[in-house]
C-alpha positions as CSV (number, residue, x, y, z in Angstrom):
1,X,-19.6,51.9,-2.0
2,X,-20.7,48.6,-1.1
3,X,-18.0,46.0,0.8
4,X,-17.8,42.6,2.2
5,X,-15.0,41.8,4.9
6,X,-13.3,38.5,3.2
7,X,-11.6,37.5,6.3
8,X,-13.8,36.5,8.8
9,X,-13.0,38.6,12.2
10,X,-10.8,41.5,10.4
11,X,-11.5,45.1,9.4
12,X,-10.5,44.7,5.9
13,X,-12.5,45.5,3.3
14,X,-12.9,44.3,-0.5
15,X,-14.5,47.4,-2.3
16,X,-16.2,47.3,-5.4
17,X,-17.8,50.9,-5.4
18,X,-15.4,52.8,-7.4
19,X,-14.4,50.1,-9.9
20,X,-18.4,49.8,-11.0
21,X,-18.5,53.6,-11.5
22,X,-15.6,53.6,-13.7
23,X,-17.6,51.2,-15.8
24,X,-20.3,52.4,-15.7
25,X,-19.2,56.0,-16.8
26,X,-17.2,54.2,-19.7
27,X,-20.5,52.3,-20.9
28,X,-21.4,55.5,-22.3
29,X,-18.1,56.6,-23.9
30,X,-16.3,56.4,-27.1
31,X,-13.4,53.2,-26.5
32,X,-10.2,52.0,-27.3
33,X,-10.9,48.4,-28.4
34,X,-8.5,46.1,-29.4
35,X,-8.7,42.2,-29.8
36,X,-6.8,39.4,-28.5
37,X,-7.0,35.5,-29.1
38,X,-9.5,36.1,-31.9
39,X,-11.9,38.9,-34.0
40,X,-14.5,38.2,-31.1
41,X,-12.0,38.6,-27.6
42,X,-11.6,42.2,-27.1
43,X,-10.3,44.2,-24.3
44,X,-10.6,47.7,-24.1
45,X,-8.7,50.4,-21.9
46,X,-11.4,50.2,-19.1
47,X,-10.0,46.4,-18.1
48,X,-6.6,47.9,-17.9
49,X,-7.5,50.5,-15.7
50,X,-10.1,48.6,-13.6
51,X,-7.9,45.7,-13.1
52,X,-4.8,48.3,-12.2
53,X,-6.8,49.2,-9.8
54,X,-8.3,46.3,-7.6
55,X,-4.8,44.4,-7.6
56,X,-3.3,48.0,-6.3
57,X,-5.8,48.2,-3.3
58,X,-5.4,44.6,-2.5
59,X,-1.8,44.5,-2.9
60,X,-1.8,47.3,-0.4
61,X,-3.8,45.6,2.2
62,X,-2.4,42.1,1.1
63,X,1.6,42.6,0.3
64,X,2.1,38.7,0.4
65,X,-1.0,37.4,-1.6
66,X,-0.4,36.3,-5.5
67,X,-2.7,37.5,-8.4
68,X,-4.2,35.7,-11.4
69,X,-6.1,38.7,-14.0
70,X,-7.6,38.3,-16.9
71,X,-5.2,41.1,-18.8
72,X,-2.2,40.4,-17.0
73,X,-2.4,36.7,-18.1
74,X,-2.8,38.0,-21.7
75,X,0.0,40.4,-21.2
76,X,1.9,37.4,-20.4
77,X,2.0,36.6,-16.9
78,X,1.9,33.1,-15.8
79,X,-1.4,31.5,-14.8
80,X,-0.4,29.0,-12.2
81,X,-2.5,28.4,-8.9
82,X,-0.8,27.6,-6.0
83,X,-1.0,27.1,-2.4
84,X,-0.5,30.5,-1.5
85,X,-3.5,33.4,-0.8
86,X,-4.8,34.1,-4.6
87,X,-7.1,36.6,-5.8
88,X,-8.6,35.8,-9.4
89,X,-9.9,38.7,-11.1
90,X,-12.0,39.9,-14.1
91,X,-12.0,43.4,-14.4
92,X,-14.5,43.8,-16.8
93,X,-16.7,40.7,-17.7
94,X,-18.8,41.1,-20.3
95,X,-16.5,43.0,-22.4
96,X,-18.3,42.7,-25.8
97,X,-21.5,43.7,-23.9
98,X,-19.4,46.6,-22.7
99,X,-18.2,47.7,-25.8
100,X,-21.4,47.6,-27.7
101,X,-22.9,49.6,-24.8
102,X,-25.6,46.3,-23.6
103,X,-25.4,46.3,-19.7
104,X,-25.1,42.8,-18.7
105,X,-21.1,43.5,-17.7
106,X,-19.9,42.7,-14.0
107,X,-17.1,42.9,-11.8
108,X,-15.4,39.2,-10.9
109,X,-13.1,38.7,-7.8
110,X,-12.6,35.2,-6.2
111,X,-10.2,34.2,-3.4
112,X,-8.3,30.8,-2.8
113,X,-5.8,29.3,-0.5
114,X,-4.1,26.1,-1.2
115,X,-5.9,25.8,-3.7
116,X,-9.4,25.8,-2.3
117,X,-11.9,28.9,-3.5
118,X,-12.5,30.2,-0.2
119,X,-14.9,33.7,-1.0
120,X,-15.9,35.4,-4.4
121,X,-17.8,38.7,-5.0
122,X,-19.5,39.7,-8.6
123,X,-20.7,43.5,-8.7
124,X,-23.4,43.7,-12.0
125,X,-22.5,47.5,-12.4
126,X,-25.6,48.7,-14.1
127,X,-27.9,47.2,-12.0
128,X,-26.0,47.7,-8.9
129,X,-26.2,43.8,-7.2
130,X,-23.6,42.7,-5.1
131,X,-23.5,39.1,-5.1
132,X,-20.9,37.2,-2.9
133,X,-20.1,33.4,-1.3
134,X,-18.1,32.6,1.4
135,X,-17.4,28.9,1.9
136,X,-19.8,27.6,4.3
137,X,-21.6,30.8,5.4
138,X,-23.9,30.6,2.6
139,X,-24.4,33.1,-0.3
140,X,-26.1,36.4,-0.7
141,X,-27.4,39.5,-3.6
142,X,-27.4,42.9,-1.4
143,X,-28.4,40.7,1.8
144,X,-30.7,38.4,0.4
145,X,-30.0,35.0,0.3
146,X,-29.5,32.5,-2.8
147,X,-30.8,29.5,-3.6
148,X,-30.5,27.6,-6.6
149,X,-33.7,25.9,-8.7
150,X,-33.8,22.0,-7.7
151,X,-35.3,21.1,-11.0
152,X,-33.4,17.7,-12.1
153,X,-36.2,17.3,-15.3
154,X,-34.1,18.8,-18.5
155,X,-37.9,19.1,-19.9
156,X,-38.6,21.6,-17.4
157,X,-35.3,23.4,-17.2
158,X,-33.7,26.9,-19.0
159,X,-30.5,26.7,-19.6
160,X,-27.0,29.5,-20.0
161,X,-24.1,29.1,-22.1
162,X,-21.9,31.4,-23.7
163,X,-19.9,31.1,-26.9
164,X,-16.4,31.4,-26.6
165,X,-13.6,33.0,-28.5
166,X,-13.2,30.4,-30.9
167,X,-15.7,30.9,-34.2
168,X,-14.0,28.3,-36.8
169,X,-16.0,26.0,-38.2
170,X,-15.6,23.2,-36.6
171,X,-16.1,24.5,-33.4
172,X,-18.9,26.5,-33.9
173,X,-20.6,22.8,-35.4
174,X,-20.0,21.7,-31.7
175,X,-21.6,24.4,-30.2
176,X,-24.3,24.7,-32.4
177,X,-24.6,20.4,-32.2
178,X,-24.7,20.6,-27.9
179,X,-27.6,23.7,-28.1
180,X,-29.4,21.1,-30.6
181,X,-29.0,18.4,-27.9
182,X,-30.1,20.2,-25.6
183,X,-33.3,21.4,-27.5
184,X,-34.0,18.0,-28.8
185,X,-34.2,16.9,-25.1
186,X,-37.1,18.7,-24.5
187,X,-35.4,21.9,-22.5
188,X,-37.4,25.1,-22.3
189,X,-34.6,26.9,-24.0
190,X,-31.1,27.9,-24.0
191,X,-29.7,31.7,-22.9
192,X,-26.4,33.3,-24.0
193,X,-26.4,37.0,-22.3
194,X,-22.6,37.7,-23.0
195,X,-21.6,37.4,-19.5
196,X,-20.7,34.1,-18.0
197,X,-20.3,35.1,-14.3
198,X,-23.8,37.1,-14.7
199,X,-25.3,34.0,-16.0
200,X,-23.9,31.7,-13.3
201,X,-25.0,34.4,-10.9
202,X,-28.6,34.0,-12.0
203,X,-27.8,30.3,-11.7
204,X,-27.5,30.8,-8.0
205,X,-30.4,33.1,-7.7
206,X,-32.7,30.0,-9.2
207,X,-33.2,31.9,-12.5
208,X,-31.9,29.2,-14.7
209,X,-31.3,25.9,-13.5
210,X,-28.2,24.7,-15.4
211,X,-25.0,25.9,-17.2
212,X,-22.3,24.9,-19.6
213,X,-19.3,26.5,-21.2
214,X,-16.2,25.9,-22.9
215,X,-13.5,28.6,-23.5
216,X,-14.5,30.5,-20.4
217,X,-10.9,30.8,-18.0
218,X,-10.8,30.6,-14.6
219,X,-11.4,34.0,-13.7
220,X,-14.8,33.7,-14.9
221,X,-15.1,30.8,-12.6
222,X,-13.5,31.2,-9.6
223,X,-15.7,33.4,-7.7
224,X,-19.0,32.3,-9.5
225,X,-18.1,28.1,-7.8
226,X,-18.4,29.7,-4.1
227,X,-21.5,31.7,-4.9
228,X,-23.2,28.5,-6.3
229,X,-22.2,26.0,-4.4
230,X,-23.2,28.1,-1.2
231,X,-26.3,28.5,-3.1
232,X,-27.0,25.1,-2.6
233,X,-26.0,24.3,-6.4
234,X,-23.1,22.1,-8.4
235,X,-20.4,22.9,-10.2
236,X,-18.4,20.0,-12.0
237,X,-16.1,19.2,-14.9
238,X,-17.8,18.3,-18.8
239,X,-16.9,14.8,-18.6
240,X,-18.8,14.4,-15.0
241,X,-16.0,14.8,-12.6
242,X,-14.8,17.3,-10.1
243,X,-14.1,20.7,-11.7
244,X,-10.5,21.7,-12.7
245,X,-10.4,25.2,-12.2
246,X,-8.1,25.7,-14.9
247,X,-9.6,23.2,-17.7
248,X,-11.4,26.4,-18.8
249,X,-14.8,23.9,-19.1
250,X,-17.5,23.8,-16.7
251,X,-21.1,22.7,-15.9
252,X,-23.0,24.2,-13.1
253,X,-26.2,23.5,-12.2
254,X,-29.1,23.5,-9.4
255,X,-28.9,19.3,-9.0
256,X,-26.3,17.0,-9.3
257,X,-29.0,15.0,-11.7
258,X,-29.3,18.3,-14.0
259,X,-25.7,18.5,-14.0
260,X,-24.6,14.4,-15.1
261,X,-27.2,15.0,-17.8
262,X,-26.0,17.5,-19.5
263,X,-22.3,16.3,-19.3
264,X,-23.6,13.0,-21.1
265,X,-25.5,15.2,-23.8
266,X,-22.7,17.3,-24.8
267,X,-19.5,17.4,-27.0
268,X,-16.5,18.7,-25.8
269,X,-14.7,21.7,-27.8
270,X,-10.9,21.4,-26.9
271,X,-9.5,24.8,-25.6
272,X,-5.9,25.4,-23.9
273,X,-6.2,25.3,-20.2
274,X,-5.1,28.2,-18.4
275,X,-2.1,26.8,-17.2
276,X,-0.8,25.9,-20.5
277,X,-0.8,29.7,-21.7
């Protein structure tokens, strides 16, 4: 098992170890899918389990600390972030990857405190990296550290985006419209791998040097910000201001420059905010 102690100068530990192995064993196994705000948002029993069990562990160590998850918000349970200690959790990201057996699926758990995103780990479980951000002590995959691309030329750059629950026709037009932007500008291309805190990950590894979603929810954010934002990169709101964690929009990129240009390129696709469910 790998482990990161959240808390600077404490024993406790965050473990990821036997959450990844549950995945991974399930990768290979008949599941139980069902589907939630649309024919294209599933959940399967492995991000019942998976999330069952980190909030368990953590409410062990952690009695006090509040929890926002990705199935217990669809289950019902309010999404509201407040002052006090709050781990934000996705059990199992990537769950269309995961059910059609394609290994891009990770592990999501960020930390805030009055409101500020204070740590955030992402375990890819095939390929066994253990990326993590702590505000100001930089960020890290297994040990090494990140740095994000400081391309600010959308001629030169690759971009990541993701498609969201949402496949009427209208809002696939904008989402189609924003990649032909994009393209039209001159950009190298534009990636969807079916993970969005994978693809901010490679973000903050320099892979890519910019990306933009809307529909993703604020447990696909939260622990992504710290790891790019330690990684030297920016993470900001579609219209070009500060990011609202629970706007469930985002733009993150390696520059500031990289990041204003693709906020005046694109159209927004209204979603709920998280809050609001």
């Amino acid at each position: 098992q790998r482990s990161i102690k959240p808390v600077k100068g404490t024993g406790r530990h965050l473990r990821t170890g036997s959450s990844s192995k549950i995945i991974r064993k399930a990768l290979t196994e008949e599941k139980q899918v069902s589907t939630k705000t649309s024919a294209a948002d599933l959940v399967t029993e492995t991000d019942h389990f998976v999330e069952n069990l980190i909030i368990s562990v953590l409410k062990e160590k952690f009695p006090s600390h509040r929890f926002i998850a990705e199935e217990s918000t669809a289950a019902g349970s309010k999404c509201v972030l407040t002052d006090s200690p709050t781990w934000i959790i996705d059990p199992v990201d990537g769950t269309c990857n995961f059910v059609h057996r394609f290994p891009t699926v990770a592990v999501s758990i960020g930390f805030a405190v009055n409101k500020e995103l204070e740590f955030g780990v992402i375990y890819h479980c095939t390929e066994e990296r253990l990326y993590t951000g702590r505000r100001g002590q930089g960020a890290f995959c297994n040990d090494k550290r990140l740095q994000v691309s400081k391309e600010t030329d959308i001629s030169k750059a690759l971009i990541l985006t993701e498609i969201g629950p949402k496949r009427d026709p209208a809002t696939l037009k904008l989402f189609l419209g924003n990649i032909e932007r994009l393209l039209k500008a001159q950009a190298h291309g534009v990636r969807v791998i079916g993970s969005s805190t994978l693809a901010l990950c490679h973000l903050a590894s320099g892979a890519a040097d910019a990306y933009y979603q809307f529909g993703l929810h604020c447990w696909d954010l939260a622990a992504a910000t710290v790891i790019i934002r330690e990684a030297g990169g920016t993470v900001i709101d579609t219209s070009g201001g500060p990011l609202d964690l629970m706007s469930c929009r985002v733009i993150a990129a390696g520059t500031r420059e990289m990041a204003m240009f693709i906020a005046q390129e694109i159209q927004t696709i209204p979603y709920r905010r998280d809050d609001e469910n």
